[in-house]
N, C-alpha and C positions, 0 to 999 in steps of 0.2 A: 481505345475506347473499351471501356468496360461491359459484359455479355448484359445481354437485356434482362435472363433472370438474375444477375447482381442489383442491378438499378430495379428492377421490379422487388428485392428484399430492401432494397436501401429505402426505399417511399414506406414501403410495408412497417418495415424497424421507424421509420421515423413518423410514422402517423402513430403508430401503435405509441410511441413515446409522448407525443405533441396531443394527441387527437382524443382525451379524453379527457372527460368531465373537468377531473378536480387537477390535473396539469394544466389546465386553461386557466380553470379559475385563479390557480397561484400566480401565472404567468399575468393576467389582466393584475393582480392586486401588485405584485411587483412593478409593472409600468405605472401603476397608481400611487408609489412611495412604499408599499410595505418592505422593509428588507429584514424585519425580526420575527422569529419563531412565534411569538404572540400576536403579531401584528399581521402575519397570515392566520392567525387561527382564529383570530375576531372576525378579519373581512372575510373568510373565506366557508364557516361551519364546518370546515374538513375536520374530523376527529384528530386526535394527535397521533396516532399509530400512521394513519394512512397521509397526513403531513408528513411525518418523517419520514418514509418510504419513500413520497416523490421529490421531496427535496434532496433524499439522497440522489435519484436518478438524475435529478437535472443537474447535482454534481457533477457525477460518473460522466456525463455525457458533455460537458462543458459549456452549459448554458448557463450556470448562476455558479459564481465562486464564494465558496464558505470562508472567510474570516473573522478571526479575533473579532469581537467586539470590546467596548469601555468596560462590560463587567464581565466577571470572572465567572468562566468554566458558559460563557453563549455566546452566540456567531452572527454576524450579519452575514444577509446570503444576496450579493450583489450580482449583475447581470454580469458577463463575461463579453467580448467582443461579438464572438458566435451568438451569444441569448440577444444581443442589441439587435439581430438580424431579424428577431420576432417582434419589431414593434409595428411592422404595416401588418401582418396578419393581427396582431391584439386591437387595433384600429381598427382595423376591419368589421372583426368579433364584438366590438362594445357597439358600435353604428349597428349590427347588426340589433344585438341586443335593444338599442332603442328602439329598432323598428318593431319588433317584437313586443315590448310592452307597455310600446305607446307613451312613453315618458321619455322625456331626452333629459339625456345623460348632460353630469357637469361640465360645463362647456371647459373646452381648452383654448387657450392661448397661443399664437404660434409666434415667439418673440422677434423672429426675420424680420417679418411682413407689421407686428404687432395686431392684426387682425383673429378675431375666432378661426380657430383652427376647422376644417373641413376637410376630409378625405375626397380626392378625385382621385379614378383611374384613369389611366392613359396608356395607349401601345408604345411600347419602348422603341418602335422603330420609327415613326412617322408620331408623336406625341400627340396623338386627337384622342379623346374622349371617347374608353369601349363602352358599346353596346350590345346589349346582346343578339340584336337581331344582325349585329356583322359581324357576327361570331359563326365559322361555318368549321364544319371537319370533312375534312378530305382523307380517302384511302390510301393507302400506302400501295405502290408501287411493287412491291416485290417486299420479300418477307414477313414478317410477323406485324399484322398489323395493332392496334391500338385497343381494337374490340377483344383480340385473345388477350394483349395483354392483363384488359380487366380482369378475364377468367383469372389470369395466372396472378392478379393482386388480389384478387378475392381470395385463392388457394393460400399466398404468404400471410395473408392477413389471419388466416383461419389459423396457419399453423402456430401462430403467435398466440394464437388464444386471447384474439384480441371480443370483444363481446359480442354475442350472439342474439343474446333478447335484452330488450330493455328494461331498466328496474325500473319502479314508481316512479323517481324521482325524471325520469325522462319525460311523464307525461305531467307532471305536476311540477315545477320550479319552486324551490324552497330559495326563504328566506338567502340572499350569499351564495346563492349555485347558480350558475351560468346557465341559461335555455342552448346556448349554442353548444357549450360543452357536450349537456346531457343528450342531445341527440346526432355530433357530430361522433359523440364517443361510442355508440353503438355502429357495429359493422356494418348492417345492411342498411342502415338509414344512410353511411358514407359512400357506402357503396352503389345507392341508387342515385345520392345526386353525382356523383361520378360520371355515371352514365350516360346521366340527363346532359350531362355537359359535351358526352360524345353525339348526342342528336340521339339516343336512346329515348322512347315517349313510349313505348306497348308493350301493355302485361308479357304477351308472349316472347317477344325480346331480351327483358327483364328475365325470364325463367331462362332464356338459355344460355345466355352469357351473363348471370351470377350464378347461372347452377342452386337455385335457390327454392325451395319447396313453398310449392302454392300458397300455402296459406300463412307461412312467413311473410311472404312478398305482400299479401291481402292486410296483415297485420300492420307493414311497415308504411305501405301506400296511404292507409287510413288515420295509421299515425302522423304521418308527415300533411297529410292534407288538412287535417284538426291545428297543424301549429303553422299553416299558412303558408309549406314553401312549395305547396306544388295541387295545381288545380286539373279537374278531371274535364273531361271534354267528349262525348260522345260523337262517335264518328259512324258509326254501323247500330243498325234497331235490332237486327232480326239475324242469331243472335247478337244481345246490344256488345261494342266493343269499346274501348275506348282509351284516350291518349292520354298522357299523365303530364303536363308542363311545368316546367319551376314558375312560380309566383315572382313577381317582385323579389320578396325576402328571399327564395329559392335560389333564383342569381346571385341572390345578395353572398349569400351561404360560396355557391359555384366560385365565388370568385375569393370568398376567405381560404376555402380549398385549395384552389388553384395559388395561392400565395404562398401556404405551406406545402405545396412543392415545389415549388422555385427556391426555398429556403432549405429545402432536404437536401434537393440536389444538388446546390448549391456547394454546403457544408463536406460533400462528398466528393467535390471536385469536377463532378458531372454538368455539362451545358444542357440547358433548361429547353428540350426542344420537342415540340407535339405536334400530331395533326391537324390542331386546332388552328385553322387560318384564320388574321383580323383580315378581312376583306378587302375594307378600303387601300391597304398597300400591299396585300397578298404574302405579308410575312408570317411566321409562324408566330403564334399568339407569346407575348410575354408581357406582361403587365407591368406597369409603376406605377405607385403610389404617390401623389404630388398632393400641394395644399393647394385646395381651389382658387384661393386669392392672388398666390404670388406663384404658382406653380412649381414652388421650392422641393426639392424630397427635403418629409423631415426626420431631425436628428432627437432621441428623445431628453436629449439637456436643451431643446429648442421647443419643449411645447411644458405648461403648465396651468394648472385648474386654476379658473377665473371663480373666486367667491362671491 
């Protein structure tokens, strides 16, 4: 088993890869048919400099493979076996996004079943439908529990230079940019629903185990609570204090998270194992994604947009 700050740089390296904006957005328009240099830059508004930079990354890292295309001297950039392992989190992320903007998204197909495709999750050990209310975290026993770790993903995250404050585009969704990108791609926005998902809810908690300045935290809370994934709660008047919960969409978000690290880990050789207990069977939480109808997992040559 590999030392904890390995796997704590490996999530770190692989959010920092996955977990922003305009990697998302390529990734969602890839699962959607695009596999040509134009065909991402139509769906997606990324300029071409900063396209060809992450298309090179998702090379380098073997999620999309560049070949030949029919015309001379351009490439199709096709998923790779590893890139196929991000189609429950891109699910995820587009149901997200519908909740988000209140429009649903073009329905898909799930040709199994031949039924409207539908994301469920379920616990991979006893396959019932998670909740989050039996979703609990339990402490660790001995050693480095799960709350330092955050400290110490917070630290890898930082050293990667992964973002600190959010651009415009974070609080405003443009035309072809992803809302889940934009805010899943800022650090402390990742890093608070992280938390939340540890059973973290109070400002003062938040300050010590992100190590994160006041008014950062005031910045990022206000931000998050304007895009609906996490509502405030007064608990104390005098002075007033109060709890910060994921929303709906919040989970929603917690649990596209928690996908893309079962797919880091994964790729790393690492078993996917947390504090987080599903209650009902007292296993350690790990999720799967099934179609509501047939409770197939599916495959993405098994799902297609119904016009």
């Amino acid at each position: 088993m590999k030392a904890p700050s390995h796997i704590l740089q490996t999530i770190a390296d692989g959010l920092d890869l996955i977990a922003n904006r305009w990697t998302l957005s390529i990734l969602q328009a890839a699962f959607q048919g695009c596999c040509r240099f134009d065909e991402f830059l139509k769906h997606t508004g990324i300029s071409r400099a900063t396209l060809t930079r992450r298309l090179e990354e998702l090379t380098e890292h073997n999620i999309l493979v560049k070949t030949p295309s029919d015309h001379p001297r351009r490439f199709l950039y096709i998923f790779s076996e590893r890139g196929l392992g991000l189609l429950n989190a891109s699910l995820l992320a587009r149901e997200l996004e519908a909740a988000w903007s209140g429009e649903a998204p073009r329905p898909l197909k799930h040709t199994t079943c031949g039924h409207e495709f539908r994301a469920k999750l379920i616990c991979e050990h006893c396959n019932s439908e998670l909740h989050d209310k039996d979703i609990t975290w339990q402490q660790r026993d001995h050693g480095i529990d799960e709350l330092q770790e955050l400290n110490q993903l917070q630290a890898a995250l930082s050293s990667n230079g992964k973002s600190k404050r959010p651009r415009d585009s974070a609080l405003n969704s443009k035309k072809g940019q992803s809302v889940v990108a934009n805010i899943i791609g800022d650090r402390w926005c990742l890093l608070i629903i992280i938390a939340h998902l540890l059973k973290v809810s109070r400002f003062d908690d938040f300050l010590k185990l992100l190590n994160i300045a006041p008014s950062t935290l005031n910045a990022r809370l206000k931000l998050l609570q304007e895009q609906e994934l996490i509502e405030k709660e007064q608990y104390q008047e005098n002075p007033p204090r109060y709890n910060y919960q994921l929303s709906k969409k919040g989970q929603m978000a917690g649990r596209f998270i928690s996908e893309l690290r079962q797919w880091i880990l994964a790729g790393d050789g690492e078993s996917v194992s947390s504090q987080l207990v599903h209650t009902p069977c007292g296993n350690s939480l790990k999720q799967k994604l099934v179609c509501e109808c047939c409770g197939g997992v599916p495959r993405a040559d098994e799902l297609s947009s119904i016009k």
